[in-house]
Backbone as JSON Lines, residues from 0, in Angstrom:
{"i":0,"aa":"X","n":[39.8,181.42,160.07],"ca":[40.98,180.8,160.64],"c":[40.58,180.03,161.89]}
{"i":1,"aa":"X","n":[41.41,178.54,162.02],"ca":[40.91,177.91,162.95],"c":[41.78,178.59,164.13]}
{"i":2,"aa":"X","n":[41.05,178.39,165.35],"ca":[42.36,178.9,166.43],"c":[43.46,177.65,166.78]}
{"i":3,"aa":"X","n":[42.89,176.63,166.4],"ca":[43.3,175.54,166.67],"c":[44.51,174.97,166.17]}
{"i":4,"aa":"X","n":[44.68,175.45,164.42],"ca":[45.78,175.33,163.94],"c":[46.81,175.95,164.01]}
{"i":5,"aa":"X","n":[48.27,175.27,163.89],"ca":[49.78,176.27,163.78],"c":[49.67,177.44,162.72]}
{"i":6,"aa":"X","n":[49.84,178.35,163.98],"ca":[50.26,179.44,162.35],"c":[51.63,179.09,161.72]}
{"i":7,"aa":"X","n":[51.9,179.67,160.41],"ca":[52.44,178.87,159.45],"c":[53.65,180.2,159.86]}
{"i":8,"aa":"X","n":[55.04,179.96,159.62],"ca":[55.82,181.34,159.46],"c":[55.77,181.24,158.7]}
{"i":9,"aa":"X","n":[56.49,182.86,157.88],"ca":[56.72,183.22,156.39],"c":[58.0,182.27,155.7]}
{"i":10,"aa":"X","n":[58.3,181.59,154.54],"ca":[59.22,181.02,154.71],"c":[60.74,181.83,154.16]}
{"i":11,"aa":"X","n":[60.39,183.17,154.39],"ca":[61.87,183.7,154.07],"c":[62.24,184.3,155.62]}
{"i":12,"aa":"X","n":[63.58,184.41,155.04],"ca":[64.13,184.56,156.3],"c":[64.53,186.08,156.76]}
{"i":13,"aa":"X","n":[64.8,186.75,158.3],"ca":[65.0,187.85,158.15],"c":[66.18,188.68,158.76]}
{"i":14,"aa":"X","n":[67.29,188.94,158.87],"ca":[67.99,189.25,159.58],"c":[67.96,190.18,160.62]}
{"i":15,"aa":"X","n":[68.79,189.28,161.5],"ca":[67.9,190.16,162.99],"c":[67.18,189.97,163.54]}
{"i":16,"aa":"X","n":[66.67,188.54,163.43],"ca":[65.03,188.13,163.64],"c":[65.45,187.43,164.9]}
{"i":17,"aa":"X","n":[64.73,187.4,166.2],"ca":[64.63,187.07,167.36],"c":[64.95,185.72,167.27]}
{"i":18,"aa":"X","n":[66.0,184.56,167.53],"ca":[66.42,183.5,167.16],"c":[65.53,182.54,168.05]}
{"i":19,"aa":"X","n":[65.16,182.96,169.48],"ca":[64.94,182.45,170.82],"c":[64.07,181.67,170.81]}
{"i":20,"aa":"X","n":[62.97,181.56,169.9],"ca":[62.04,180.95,169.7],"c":[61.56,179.99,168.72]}
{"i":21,"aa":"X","n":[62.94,179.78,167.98],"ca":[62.77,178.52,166.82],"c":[63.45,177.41,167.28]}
{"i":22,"aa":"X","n":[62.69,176.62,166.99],"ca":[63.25,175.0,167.33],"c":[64.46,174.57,166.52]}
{"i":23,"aa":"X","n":[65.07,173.64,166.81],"ca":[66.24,173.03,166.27],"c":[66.25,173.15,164.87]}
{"i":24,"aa":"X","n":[65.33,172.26,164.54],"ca":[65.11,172.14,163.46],"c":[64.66,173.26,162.48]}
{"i":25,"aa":"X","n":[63.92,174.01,162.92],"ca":[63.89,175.61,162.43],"c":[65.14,176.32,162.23]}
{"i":26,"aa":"X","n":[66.04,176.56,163.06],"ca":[67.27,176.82,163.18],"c":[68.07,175.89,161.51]}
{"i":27,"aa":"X","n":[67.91,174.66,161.36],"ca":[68.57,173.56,160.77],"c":[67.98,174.49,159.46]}
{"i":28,"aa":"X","n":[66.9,174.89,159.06],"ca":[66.54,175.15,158.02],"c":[66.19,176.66,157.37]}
{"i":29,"aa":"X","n":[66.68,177.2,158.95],"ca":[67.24,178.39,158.55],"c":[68.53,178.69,157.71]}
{"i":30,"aa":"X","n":[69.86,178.0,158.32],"ca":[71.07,177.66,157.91],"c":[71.13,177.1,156.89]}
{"i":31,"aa":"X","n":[70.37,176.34,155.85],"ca":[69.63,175.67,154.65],"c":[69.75,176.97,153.9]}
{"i":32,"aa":"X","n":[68.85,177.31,154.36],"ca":[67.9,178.63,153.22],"c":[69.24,179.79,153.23]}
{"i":33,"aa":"X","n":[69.32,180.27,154.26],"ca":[70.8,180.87,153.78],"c":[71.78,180.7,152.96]}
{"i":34,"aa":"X","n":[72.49,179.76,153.22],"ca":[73.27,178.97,152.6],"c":[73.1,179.01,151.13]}
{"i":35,"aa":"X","n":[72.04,178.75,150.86],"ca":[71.25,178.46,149.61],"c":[71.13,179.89,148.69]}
{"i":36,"aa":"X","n":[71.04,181.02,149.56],"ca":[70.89,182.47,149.5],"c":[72.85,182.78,148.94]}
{"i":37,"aa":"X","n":[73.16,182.56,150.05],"ca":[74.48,183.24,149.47],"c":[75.39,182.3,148.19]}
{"i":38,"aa":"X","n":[74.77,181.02,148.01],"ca":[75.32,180.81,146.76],"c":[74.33,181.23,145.27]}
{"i":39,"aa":"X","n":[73.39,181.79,145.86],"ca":[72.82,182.78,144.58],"c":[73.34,183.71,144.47]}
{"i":40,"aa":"X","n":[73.57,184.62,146.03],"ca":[74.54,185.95,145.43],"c":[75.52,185.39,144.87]}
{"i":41,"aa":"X","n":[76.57,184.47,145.34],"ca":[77.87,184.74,144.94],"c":[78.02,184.03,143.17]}
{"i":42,"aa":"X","n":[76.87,183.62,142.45],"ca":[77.23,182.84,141.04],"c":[76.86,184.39,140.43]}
{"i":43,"aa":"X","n":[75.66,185.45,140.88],"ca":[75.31,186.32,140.26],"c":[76.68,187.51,140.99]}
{"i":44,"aa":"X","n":[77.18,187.36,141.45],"ca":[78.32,188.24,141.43],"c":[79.75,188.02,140.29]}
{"i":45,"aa":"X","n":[79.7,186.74,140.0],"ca":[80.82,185.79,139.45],"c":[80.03,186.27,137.81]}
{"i":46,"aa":"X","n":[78.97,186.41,137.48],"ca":[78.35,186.72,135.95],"c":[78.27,188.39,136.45]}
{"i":47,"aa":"X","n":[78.34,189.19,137.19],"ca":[78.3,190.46,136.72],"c":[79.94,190.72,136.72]}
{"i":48,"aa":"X","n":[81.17,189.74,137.47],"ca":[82.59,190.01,137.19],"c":[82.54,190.05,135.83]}
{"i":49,"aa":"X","n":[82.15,188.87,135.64],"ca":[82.56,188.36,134.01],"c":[82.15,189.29,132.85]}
{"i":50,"aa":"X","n":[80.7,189.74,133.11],"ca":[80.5,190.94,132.46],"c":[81.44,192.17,132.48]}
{"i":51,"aa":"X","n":[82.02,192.2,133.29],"ca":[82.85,193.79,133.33],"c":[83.98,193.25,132.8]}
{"i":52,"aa":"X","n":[84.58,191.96,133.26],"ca":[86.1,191.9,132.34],"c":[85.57,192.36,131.2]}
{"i":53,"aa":"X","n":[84.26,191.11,130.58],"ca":[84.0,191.14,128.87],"c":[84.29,192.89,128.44]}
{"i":54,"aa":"X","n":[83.82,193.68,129.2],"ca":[83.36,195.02,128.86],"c":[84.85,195.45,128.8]}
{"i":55,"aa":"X","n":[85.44,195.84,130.03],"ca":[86.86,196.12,130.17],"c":[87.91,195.44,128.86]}
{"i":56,"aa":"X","n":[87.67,194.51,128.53],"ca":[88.41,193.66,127.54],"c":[87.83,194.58,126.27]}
{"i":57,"aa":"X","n":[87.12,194.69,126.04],"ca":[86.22,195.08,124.46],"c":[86.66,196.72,124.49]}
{"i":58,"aa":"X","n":[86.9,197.52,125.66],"ca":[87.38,198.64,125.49],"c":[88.85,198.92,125.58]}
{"i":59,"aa":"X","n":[89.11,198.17,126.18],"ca":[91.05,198.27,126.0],"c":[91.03,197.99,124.16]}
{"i":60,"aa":"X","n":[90.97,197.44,123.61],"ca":[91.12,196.78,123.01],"c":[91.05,198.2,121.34]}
């Protein structure tokens, strides 16, 4: 390792993580990656609803 070069951060993100020391733009692409995060949870929450109606539906039934 050079000493010379930027160390690289990890590119996931962590909650709780000391904010104080990222630049704007770090910040900008933090709010990115999140963002980006909670519309994965919320489509895989919307297909495990849908699974339980399907289920709920198939046992009333």
């Amino acid at each position: 390792m050079d000493w010379d070069e930027p160390t690289k951060k990890p590119a996931t993100v962590t909650v709780g993580e000391d904010l104080s020391t990222l630049g704007i733009a770090e910040l900008e692409a933090r709010i990115a990656a999140l963002k980006g995060e909670i519309g994965r949870v919320e489509t895989e929450i919307a297909k495990k609803k849908a699974q339980a109606s399907a289920a709920d539906s198939l046992f009333k039934s």
